[in-house]
PDB file of N, CA, C and O in Angstrom:
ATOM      1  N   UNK A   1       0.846  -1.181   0.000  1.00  0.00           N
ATOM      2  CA  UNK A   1       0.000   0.000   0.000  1.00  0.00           C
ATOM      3  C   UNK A   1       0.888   1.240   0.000  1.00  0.00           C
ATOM      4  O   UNK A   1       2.079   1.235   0.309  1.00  0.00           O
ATOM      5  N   UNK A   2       0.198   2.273  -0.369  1.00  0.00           N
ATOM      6  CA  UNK A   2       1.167   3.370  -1.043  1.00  0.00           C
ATOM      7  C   UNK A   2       0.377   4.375  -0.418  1.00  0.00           C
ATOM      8  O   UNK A   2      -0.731   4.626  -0.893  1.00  0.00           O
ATOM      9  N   UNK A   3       0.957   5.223   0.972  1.00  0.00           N
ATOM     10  CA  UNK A   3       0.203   6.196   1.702  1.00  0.00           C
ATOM     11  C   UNK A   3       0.305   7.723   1.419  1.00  0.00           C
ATOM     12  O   UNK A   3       1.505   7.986   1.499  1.00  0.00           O
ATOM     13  N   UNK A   4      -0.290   8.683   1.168  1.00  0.00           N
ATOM     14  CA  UNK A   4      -0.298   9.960   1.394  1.00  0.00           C
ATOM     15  C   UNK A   4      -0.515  10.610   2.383  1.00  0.00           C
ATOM     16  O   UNK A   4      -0.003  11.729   2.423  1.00  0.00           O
ATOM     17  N   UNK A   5      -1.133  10.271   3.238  1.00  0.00           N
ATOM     18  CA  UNK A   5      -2.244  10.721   4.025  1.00  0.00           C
ATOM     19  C   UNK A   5      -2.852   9.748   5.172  1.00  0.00           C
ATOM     20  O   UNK A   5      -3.533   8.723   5.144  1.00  0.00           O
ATOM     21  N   UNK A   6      -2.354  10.453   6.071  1.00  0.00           N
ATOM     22  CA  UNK A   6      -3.227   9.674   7.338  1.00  0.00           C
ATOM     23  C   UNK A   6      -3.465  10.527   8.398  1.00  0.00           C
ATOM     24  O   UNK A   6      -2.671  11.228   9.026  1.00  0.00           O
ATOM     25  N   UNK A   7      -4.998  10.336   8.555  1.00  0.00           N
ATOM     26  CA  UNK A   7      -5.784  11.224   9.872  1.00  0.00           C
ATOM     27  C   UNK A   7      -6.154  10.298  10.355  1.00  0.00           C
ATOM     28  O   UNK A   7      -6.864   9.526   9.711  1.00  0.00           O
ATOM     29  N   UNK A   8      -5.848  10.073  11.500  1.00  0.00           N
ATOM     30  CA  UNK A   8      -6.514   9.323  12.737  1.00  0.00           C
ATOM     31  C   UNK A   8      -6.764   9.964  14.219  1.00  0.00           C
ATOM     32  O   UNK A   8      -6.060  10.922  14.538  1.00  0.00           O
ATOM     33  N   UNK A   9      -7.449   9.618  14.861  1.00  0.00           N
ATOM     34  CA  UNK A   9      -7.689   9.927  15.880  1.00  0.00           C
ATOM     35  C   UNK A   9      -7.952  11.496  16.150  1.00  0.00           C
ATOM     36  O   UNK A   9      -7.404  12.067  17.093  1.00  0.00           O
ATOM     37  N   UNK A  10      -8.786  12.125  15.303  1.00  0.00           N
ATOM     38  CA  UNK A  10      -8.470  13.504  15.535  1.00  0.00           C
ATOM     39  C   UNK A  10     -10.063  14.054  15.324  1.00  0.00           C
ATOM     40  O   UNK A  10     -11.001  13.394  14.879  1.00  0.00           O
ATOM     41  N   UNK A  11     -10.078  15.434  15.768  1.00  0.00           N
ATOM     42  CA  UNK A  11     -11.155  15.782  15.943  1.00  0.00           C
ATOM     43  C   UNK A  11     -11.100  17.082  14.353  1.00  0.00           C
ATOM     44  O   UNK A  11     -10.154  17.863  14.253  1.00  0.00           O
ATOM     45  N   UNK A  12     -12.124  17.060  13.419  1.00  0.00           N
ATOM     46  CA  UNK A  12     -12.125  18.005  12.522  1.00  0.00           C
ATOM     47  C   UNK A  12     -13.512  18.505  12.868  1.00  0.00           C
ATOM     48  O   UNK A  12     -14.533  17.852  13.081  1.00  0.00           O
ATOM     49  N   UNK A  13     -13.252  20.226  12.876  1.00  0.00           N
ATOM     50  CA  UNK A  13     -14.791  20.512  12.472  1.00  0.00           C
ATOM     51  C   UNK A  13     -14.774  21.866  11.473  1.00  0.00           C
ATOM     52  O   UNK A  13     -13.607  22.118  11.176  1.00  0.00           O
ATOM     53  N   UNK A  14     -15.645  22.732  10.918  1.00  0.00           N
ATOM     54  CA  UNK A  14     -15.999  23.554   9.743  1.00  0.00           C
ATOM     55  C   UNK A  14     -14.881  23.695   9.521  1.00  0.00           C
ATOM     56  O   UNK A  14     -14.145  24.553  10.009  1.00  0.00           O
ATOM     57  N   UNK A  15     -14.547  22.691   8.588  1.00  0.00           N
ATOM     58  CA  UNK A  15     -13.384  22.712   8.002  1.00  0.00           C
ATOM     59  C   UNK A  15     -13.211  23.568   6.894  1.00  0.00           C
ATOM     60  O   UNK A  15     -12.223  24.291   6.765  1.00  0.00           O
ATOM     61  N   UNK A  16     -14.231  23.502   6.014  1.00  0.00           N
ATOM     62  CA  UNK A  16     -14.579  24.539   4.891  1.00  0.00           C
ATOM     63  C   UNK A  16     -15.470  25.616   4.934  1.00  0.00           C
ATOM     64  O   UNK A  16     -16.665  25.319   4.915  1.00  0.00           O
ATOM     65  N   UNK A  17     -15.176  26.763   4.987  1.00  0.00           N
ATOM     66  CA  UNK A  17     -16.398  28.024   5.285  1.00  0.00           C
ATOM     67  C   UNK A  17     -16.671  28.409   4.139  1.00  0.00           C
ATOM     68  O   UNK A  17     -17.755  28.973   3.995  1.00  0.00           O
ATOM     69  N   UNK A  18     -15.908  28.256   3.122  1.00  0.00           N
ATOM     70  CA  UNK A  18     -16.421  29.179   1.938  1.00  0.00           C
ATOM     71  C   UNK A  18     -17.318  28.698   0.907  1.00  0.00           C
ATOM     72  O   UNK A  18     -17.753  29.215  -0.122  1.00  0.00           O
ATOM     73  N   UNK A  19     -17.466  27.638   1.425  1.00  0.00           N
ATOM     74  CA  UNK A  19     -18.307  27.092   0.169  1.00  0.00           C
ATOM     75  C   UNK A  19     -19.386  25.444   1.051  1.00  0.00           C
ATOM     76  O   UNK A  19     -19.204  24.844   2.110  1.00  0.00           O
ATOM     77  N   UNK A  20     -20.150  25.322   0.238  1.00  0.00           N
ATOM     78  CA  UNK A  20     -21.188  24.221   1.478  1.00  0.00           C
ATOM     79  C   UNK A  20     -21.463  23.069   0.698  1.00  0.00           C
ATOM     80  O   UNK A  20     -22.296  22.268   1.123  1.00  0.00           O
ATOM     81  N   UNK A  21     -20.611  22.772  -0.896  1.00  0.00           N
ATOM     82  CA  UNK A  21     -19.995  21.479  -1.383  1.00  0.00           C
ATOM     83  C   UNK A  21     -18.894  20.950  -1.225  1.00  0.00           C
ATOM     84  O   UNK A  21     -18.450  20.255  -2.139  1.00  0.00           O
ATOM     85  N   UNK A  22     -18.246  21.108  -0.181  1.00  0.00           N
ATOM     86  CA  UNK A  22     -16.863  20.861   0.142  1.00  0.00           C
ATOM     87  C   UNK A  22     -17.332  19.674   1.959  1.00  0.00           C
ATOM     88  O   UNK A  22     -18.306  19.417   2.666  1.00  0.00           O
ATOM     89  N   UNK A  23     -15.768  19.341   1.864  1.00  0.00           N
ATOM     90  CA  UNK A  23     -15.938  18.717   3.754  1.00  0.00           C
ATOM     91  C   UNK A  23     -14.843  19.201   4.519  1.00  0.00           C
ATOM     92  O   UNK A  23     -14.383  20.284   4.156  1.00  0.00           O
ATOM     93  N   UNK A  24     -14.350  18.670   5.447  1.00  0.00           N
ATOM     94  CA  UNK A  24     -13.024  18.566   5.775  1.00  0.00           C
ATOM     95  C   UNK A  24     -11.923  18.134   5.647  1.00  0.00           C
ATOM     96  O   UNK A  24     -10.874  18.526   6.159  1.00  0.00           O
ATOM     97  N   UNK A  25     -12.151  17.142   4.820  1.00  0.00           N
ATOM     98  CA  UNK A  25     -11.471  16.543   4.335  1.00  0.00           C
ATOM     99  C   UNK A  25     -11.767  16.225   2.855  1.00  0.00           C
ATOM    100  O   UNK A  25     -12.820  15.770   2.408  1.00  0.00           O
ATOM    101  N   UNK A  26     -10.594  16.564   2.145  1.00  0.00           N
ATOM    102  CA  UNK A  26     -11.102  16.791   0.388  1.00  0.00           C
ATOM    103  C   UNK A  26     -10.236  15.192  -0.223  1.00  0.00           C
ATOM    104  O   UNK A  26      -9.267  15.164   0.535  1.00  0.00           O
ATOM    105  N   UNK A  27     -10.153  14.374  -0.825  1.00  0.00           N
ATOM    106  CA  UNK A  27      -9.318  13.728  -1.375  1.00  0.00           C
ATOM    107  C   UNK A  27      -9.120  13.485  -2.692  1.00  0.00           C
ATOM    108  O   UNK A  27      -8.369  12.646  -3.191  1.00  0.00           O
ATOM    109  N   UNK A  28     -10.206  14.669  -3.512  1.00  0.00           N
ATOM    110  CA  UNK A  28      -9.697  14.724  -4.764  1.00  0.00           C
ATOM    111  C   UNK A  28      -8.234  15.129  -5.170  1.00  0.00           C
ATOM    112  O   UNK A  28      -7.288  15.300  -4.401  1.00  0.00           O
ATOM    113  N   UNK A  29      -8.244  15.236  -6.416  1.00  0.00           N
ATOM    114  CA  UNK A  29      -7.046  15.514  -6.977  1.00  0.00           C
ATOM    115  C   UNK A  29      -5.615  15.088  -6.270  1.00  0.00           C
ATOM    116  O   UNK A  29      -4.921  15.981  -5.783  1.00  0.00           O
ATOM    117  N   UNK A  30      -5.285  14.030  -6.233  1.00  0.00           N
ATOM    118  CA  UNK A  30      -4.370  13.071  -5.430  1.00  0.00           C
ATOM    119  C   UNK A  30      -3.218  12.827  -6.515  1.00  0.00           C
ATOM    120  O   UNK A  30      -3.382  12.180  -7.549  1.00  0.00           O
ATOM    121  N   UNK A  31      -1.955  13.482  -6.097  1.00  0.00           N
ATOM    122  CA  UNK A  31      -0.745  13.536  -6.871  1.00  0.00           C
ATOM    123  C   UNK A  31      -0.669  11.908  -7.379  1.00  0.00           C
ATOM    124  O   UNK A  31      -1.146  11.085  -6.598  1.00  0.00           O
ATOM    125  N   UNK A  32      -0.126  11.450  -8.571  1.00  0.00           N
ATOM    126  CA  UNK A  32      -0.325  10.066  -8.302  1.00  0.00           C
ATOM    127  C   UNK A  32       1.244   9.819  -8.059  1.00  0.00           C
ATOM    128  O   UNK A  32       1.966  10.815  -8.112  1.00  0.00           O
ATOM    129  N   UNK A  33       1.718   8.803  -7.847  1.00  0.00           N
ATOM    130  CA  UNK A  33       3.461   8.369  -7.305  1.00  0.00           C
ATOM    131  C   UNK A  33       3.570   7.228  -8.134  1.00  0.00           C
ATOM    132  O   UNK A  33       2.690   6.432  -8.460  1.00  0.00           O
ATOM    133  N   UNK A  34       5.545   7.275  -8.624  1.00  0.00           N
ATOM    134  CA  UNK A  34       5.361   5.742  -9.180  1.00  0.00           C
ATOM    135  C   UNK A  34       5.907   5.194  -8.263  1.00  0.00           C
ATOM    136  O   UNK A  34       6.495   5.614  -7.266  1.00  0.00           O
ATOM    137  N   UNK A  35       5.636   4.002  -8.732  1.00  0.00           N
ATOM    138  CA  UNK A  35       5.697   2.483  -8.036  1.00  0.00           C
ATOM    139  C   UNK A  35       5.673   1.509  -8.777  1.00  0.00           C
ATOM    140  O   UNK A  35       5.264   1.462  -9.937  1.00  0.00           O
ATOM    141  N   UNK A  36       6.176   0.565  -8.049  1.00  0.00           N
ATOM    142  CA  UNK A  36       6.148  -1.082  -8.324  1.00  0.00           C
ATOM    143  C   UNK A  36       4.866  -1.668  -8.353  1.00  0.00           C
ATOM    144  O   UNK A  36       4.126  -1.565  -7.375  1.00  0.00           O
ATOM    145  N   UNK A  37       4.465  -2.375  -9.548  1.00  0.00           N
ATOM    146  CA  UNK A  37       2.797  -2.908  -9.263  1.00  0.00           C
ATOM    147  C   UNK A  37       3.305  -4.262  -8.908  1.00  0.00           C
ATOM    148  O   UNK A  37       4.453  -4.703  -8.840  1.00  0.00           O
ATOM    149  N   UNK A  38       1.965  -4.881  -8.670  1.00  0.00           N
ATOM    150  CA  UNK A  38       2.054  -5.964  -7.884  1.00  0.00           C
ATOM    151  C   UNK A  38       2.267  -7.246  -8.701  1.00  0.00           C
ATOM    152  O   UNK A  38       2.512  -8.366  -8.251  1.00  0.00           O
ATOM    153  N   UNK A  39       2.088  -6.767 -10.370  1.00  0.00           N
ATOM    154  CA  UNK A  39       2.016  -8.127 -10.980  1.00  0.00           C
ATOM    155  C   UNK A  39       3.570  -8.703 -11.081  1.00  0.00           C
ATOM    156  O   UNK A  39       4.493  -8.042 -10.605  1.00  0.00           O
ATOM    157  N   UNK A  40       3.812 -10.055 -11.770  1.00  0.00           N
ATOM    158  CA  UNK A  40       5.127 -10.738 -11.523  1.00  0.00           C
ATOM    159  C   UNK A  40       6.134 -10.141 -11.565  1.00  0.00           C
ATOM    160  O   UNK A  40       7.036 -10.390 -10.764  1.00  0.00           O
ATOM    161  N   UNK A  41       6.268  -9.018 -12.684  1.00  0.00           N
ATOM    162  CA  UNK A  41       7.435  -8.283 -13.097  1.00  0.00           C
ATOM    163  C   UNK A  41       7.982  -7.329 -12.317  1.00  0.00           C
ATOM    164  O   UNK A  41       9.187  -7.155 -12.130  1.00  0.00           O
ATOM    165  N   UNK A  42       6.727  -6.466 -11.680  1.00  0.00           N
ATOM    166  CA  UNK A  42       6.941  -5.543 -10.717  1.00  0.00           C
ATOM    167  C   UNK A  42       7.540  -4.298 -11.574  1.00  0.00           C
ATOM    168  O   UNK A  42       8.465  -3.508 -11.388  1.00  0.00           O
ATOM    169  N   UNK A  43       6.616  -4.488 -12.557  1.00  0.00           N
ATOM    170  CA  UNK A  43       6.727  -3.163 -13.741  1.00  0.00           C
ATOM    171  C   UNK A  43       6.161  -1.820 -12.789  1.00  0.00           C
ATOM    172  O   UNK A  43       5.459  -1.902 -11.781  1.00  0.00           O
ATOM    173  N   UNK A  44       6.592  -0.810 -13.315  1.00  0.00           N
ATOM    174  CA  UNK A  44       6.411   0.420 -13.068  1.00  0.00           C
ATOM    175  C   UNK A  44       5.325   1.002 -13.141  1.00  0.00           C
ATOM    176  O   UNK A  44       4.759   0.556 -14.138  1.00  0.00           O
ATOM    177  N   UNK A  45       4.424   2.090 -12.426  1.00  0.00           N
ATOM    178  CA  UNK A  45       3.201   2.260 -12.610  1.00  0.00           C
ATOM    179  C   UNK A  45       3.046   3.767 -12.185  1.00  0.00           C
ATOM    180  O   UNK A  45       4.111   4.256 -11.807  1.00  0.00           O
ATOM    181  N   UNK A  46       2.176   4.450 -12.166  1.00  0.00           N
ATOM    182  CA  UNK A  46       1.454   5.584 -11.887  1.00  0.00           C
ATOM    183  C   UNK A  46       0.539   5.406 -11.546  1.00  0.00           C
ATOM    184  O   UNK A  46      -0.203   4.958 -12.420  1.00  0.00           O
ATOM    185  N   UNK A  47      -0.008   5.558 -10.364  1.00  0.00           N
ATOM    186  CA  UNK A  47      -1.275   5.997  -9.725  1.00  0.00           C
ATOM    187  C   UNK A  47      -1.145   6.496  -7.430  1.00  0.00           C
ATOM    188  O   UNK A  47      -0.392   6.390  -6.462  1.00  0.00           O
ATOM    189  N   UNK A  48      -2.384   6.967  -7.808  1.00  0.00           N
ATOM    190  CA  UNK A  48      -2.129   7.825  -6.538  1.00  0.00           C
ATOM    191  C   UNK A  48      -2.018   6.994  -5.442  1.00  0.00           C
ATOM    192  O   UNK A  48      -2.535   5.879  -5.377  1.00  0.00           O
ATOM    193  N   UNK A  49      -1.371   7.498  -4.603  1.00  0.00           N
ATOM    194  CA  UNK A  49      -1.352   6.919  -3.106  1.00  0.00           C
ATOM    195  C   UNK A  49      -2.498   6.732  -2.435  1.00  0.00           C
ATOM    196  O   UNK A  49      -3.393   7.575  -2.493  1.00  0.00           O
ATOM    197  N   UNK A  50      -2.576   5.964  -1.945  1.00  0.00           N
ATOM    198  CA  UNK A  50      -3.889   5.592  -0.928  1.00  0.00           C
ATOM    199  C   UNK A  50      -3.896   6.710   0.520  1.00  0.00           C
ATOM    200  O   UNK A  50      -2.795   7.057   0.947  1.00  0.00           O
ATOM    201  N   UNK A  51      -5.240   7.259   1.258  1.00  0.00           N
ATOM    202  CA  UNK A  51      -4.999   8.153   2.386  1.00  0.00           C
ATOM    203  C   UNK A  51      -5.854   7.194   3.073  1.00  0.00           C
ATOM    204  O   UNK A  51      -6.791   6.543   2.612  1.00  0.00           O
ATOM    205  N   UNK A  52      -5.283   7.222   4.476  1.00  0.00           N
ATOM    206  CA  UNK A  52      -6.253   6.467   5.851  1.00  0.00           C
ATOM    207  C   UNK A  52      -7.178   7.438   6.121  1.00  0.00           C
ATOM    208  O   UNK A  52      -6.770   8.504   5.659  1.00  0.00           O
ATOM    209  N   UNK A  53      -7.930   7.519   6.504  1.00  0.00           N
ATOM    210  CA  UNK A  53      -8.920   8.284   7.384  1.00  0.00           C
ATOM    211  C   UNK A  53     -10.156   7.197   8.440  1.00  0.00           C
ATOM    212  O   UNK A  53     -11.245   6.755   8.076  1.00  0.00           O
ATOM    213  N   UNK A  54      -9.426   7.026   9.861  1.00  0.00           N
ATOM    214  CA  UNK A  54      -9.901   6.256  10.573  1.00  0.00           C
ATOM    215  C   UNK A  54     -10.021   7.118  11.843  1.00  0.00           C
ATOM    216  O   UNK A  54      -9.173   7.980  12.075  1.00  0.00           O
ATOM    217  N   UNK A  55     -11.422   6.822  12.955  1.00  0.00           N
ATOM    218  CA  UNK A  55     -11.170   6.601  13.881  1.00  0.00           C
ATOM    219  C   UNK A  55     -11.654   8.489  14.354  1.00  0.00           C
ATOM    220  O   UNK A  55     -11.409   9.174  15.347  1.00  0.00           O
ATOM    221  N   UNK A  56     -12.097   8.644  13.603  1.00  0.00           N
ATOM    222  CA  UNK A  56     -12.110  10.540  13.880  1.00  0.00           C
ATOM    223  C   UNK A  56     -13.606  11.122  14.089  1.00  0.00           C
ATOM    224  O   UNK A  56     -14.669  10.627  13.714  1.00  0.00           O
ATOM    225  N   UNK A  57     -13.359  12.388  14.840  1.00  0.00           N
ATOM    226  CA  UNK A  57     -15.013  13.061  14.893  1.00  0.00           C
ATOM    227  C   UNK A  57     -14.808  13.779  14.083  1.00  0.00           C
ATOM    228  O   UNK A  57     -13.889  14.591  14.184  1.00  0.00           O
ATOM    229  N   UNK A  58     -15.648  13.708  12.949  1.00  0.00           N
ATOM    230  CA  UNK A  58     -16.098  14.817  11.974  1.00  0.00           C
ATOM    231  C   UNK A  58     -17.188  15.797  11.794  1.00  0.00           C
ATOM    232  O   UNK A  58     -17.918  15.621  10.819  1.00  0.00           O
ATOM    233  N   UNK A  59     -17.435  16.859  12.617  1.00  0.00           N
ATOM    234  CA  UNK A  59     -18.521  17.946  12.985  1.00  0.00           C
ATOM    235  C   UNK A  59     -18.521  18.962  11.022  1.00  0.00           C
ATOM    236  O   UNK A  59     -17.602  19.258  10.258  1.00  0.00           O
ATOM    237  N   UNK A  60     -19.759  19.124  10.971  1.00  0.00           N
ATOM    238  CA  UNK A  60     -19.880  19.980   9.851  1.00  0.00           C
ATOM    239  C   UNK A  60     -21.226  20.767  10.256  1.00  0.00           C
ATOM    240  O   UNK A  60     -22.309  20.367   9.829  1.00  0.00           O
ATOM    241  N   UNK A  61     -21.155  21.596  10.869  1.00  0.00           N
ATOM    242  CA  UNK A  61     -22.238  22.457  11.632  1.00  0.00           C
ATOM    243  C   UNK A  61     -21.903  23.585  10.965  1.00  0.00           C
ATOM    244  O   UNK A  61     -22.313  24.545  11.618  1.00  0.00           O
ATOM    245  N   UNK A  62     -21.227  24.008   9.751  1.00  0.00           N
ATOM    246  CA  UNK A  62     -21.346  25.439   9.397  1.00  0.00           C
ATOM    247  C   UNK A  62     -21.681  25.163   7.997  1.00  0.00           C
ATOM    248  O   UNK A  62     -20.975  25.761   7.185  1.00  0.00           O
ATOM    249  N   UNK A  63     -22.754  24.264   7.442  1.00  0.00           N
ATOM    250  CA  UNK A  63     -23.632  24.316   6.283  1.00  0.00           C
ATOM    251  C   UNK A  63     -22.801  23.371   5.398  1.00  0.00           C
ATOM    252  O   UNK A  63     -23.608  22.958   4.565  1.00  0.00           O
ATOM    253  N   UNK A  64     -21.564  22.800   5.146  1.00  0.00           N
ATOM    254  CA  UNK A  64     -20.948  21.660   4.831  1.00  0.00           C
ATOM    255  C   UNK A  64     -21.797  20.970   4.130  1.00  0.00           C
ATOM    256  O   UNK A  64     -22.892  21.366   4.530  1.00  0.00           O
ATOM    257  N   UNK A  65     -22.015  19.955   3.100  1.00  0.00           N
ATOM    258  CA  UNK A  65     -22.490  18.625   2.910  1.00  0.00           C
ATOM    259  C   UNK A  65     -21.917  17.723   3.140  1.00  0.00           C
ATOM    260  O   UNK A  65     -22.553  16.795   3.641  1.00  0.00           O
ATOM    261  N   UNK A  66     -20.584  17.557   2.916  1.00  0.00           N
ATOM    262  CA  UNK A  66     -19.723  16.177   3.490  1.00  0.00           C
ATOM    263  C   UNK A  66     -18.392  16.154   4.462  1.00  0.00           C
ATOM    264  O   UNK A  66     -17.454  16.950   4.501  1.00  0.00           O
ATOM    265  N   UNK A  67     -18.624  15.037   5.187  1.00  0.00           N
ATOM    266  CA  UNK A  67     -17.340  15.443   6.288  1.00  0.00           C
ATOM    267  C   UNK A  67     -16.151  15.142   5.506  1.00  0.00           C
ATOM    268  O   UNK A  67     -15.078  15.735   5.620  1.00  0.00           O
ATOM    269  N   UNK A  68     -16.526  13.716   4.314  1.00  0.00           N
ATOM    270  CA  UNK A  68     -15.470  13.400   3.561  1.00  0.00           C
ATOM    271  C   UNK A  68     -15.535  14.037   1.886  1.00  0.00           C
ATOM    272  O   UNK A  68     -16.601  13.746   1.344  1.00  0.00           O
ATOM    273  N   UNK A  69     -15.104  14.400   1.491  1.00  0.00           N
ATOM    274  CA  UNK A  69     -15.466  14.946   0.016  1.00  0.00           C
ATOM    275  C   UNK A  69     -14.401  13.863  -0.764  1.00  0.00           C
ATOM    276  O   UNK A  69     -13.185  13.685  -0.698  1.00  0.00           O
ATOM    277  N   UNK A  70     -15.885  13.026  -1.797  1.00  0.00           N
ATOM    278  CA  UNK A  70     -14.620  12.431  -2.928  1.00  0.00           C
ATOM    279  C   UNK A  70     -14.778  12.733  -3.858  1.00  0.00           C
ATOM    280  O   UNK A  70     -15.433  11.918  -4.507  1.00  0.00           O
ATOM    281  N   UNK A  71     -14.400  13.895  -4.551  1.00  0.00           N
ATOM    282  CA  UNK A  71     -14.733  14.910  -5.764  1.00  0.00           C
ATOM    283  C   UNK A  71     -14.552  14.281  -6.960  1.00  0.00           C
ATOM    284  O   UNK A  71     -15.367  14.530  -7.848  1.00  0.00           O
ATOM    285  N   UNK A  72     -13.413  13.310  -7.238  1.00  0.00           N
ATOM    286  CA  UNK A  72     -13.050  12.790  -8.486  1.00  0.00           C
ATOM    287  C   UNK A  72     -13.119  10.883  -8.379  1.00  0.00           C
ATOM    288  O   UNK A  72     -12.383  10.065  -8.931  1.00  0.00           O
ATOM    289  N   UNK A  73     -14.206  10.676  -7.524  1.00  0.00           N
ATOM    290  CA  UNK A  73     -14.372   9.358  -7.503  1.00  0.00           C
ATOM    291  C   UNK A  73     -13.751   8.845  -6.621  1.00  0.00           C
ATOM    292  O   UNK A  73     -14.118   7.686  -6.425  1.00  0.00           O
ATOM    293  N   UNK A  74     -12.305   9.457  -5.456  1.00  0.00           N
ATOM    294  CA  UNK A  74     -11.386   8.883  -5.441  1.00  0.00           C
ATOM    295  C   UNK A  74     -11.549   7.719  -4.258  1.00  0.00           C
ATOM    296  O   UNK A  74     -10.511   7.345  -3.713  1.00  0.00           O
ATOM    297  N   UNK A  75     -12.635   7.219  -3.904  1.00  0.00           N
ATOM    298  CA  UNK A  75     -13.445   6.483  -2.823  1.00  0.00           C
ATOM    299  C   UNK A  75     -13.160   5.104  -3.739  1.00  0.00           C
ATOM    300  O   UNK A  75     -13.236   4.061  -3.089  1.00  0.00           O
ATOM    301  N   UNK A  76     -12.870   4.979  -5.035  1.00  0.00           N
ATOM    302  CA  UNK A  76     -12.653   3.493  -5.263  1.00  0.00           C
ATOM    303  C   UNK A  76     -11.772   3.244  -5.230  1.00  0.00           C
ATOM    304  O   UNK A  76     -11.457   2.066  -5.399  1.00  0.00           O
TER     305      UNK A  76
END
């Protein structure tokens, strides 16, 4: 696994004020990194790092829609 990003244990709240399609956490647009893929050869690859997000209070009390925003799909 290939990490960018890890929030754990933490408390986020109105994370975004300026706008009320956003969250606190955004994970679109994710630099991608190369790497080794997993098949036999362990050929070279491009794609983005994986981010954790475990274990956290996410408050959005200032008009927010999402605590997590996955703008470009990036939830698969």
């Amino acid at each position: 696994m290939r990490i960018c990003c890890v929030v754990h244990k933490q408390v986020l709240f109105n994370g975004c004020r300026e706008s009320d399609d956003h969250g606190n956490f955004n994970s679109w647009d994710r630099t991608p990194i190369l790497h080794r893929s997993n098949d036999v050869n362990g050929t070279l690859a491009w794609s983005p790092a994986d981010s954790i997000i475990s274990q956290n209070l996410i408050i959005n009390s200032y008009g927010a829609s999402h605590g997590i925003d996955h703008d470009d799909g990036s939830m698969f």
